[in-house]
C-alpha positions in Angstrom: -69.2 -57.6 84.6 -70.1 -53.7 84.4 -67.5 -52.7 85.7 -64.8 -54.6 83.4 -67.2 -53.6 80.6 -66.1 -50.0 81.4 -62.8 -50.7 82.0 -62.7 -51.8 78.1 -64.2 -49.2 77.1 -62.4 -46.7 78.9 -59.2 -48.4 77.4 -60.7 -48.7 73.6 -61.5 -44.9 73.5 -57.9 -44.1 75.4 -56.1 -45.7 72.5 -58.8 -44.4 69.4 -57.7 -40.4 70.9 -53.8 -41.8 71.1 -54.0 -42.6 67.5 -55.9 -39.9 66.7 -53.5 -37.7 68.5 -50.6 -39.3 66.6 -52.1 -38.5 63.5 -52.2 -34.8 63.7 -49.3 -34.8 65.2 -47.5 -36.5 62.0 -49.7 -33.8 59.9 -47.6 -30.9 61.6 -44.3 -33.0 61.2 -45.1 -33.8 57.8 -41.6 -33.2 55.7 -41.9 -31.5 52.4 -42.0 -33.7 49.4 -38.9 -34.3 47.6 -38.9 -32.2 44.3 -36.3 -32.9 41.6 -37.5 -30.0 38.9 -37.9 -26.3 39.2 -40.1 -23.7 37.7 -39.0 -21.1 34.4 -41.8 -19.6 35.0 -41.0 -18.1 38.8 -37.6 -16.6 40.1 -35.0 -18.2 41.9 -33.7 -16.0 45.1 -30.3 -16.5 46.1 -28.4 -15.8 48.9 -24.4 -15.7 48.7 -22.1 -16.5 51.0 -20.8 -12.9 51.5 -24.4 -11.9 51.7 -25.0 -10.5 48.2 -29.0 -11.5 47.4 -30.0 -12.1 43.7 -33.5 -12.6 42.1 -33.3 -14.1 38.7 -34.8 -16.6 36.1 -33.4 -20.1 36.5 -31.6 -21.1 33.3 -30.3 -24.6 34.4 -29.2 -26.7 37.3 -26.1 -28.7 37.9 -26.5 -32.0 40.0 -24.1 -34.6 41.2 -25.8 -37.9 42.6 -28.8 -35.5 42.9 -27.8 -33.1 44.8 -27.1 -29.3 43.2 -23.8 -28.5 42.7 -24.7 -25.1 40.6 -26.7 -22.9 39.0 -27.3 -21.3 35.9 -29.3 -17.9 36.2 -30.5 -14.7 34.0 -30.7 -11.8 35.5 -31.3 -8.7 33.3 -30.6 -10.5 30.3 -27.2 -11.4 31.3 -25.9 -15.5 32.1 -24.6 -16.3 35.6 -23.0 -19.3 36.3 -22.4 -19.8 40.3 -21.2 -22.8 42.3 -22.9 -24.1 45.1 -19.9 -23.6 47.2 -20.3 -19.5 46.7 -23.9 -19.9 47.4 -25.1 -19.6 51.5 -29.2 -20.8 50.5 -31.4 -20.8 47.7 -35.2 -21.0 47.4 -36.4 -22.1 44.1 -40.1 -23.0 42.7 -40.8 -26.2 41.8 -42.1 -27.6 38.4 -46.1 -27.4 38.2 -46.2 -31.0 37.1 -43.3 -31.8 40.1 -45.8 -30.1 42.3 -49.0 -31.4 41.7 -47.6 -34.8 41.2 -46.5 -34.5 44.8 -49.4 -32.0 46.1 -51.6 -35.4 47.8 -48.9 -36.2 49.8 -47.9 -33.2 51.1 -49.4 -32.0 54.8 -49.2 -27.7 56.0 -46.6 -28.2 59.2 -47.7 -26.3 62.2 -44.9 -23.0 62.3 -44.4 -22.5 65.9 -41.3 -20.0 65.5 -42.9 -16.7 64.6 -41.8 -15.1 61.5 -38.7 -15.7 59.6 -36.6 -14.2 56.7 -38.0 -17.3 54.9 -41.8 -17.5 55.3 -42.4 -15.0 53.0 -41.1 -17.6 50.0 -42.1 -20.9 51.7 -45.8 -19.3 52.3 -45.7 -18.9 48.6 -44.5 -23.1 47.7 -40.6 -21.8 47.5 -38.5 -24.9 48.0 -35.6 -24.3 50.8 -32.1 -25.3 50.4 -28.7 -24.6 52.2 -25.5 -25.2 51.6 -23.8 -28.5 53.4 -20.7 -29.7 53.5 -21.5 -33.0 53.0 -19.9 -36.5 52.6 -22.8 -38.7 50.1 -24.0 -41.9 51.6 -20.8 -41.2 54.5 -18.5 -42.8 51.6 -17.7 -40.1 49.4 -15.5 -37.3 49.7 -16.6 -34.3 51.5 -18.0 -31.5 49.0 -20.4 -28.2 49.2 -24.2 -29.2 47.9 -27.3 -27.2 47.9 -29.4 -29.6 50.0 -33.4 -29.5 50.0 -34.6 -28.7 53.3 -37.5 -30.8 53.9 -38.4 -29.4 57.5 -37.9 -26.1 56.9 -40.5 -25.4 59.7 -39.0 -27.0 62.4 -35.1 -27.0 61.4 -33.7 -24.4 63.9 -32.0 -27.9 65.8 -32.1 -30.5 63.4 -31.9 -30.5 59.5 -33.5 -32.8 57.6 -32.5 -32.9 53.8 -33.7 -34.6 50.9 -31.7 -37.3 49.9 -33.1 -37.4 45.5 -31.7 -41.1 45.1 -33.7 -42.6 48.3 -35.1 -46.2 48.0 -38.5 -46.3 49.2 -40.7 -48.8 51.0 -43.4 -50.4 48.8 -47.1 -49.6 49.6 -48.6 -46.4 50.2 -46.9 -44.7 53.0 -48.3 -42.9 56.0 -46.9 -40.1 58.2 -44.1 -38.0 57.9 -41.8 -39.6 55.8 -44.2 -40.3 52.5 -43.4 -39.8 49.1 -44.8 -41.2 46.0 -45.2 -45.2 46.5 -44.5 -45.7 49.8 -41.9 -44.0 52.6 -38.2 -43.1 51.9 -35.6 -44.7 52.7 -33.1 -42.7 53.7 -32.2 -38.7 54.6 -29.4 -36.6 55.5 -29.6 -34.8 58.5 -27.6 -32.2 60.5 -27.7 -31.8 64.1 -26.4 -28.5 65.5 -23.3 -28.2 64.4 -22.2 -31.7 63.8 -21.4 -32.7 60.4 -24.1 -34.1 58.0 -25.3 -37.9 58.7 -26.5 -39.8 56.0 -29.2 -41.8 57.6 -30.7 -44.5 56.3 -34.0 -46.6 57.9 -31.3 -49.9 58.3 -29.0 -47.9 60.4 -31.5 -45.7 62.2 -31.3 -47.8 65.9 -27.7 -47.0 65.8 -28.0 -43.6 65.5 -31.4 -43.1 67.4 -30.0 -42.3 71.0 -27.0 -39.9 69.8 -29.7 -38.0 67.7 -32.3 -37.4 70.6 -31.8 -39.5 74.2 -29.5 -36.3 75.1 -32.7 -34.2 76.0 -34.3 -35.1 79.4 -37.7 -34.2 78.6 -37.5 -36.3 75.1 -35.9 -38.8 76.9 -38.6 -39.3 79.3 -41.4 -39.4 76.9 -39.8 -42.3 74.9 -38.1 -44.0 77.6 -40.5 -47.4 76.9 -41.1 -46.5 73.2 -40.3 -49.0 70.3 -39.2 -46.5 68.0 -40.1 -46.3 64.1 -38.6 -45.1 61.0 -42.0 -43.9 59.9 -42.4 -41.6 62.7 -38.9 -39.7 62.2 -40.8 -36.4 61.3 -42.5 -36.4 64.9 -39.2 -37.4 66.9 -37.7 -34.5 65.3 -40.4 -32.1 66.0 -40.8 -33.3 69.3 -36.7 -32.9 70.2 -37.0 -29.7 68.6 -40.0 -28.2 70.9 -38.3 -29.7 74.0 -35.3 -27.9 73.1 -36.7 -25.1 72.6 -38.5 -24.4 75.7 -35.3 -26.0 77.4 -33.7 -22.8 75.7 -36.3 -20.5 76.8 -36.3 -21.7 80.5 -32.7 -21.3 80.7 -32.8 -17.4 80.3 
């Protein structure tokens, strides 16, 4: 009786540091909230396609189906109007009221990469976006968008950007996919060079093996595993570490 009394145990508190394990681990996978404003107040810095870098006051912002297709700047005084198919990235403040509305749900992602041309504005609360040629929803015609990158942390294999007109689930989401009122429906995302998916949660079994059962080590870990939409964040922060040191071992 002892002895299966331990055996219980043993089990119980094998599955409470599982879940607790889980749980940081979604923290550090945690994709940036969504943010559909941006600040007057803070500079916008721009990269160009042919490498030119401007700082300047945002003016206004051009969207189609919620994704930026321009920008309206002011830099010394003067008005610029550029396209986002001139523009290589952009980093851009959000609103205050955007950002606190969204601060609760928003967890600091664990940077394993070292230093990068970007931490210096996304340690400051800069938004990151990139320009994607992109097809919306897979149905429309393909055209260049400023995307939000929502992991910009942990992006160096797969992208994850925002998609503004998500449905979500109802209820109060947890993990790495949670926005206000419950967990997003639906991203784009960009694997190495492939082109842009839009993936929503309905199609996400489809799509689950070509996005990650191509890495051994990722593979073996969720060989038996029921997989979940809500748990997106860690399956890409997992394929990108395994990657990674796949990378590094290969040298």
């Amino acid at each position: 009786m002892k002895l299966k009394l331990f055996a219980l145990f043993f089990v119980t508190m094998s599955m409470c540091f599982a879940q607790e394990d889980l749980k940081e681990r979604e923290k550090q996978a945690a994709f940036d909230p969504a943010y559909t404003s941006f600040s007057r107040k803070k500079p916008a810095y721009v990269t160009l396609k042919d490498g030119t870098k401007i700082e300047a006051d945002i003016k206004g912002v051009t969207y189609k189906k919620g994704q930026i297709t321009g920008l309206k700047l002011i830099q010394e005084g003067k008005k610029i109007e550029i396209s986002a198919a001139d523009i290589a990235n952009l980093y851009m403040a959000p609103s205050g009221l955007d950002k606190l509305s969204k601060q609760s749900n928003y967890f600091s992602d664990a940077t394993k990469w070292g230093k990068t041309d970007a931490s210096k504005h996304l340690n400051k609360g800069y938004t990151m976006y990139t320009n994607q040629k992109v097809s919306l929803k897979n149905k429309k015609d393909e055209a260049e968008y400023l995307m939000q990158v929502v992991n910009p942390k942990f992006s160096r294999v797969i992208q994850v950007f925002s998609d503004p007109f998500a449905k979500e689930t109802s209820g109060i989401g947890v993990g790495s996919l949670k926005l206000a009122g419950g967990i997003a429906k639906s991203y784009y995302i960009k694997k190495g060079d492939e082109k842009v998916l839009w993936l929503s949660k309905k199609d996400f079994d489809d799509y689950f093996a070509s996005l990650f059962m191509d890495n051994n080590k990722f593979k073996a870990k969720y060989a038996d595993h029921k997989f979940k939409w809500s748990l997106l964040g860690v399956y890409v922060l997992d394929y990108t570490e395994f990657s990674m040191e796949d990378l590094k071992n290969s040298k």
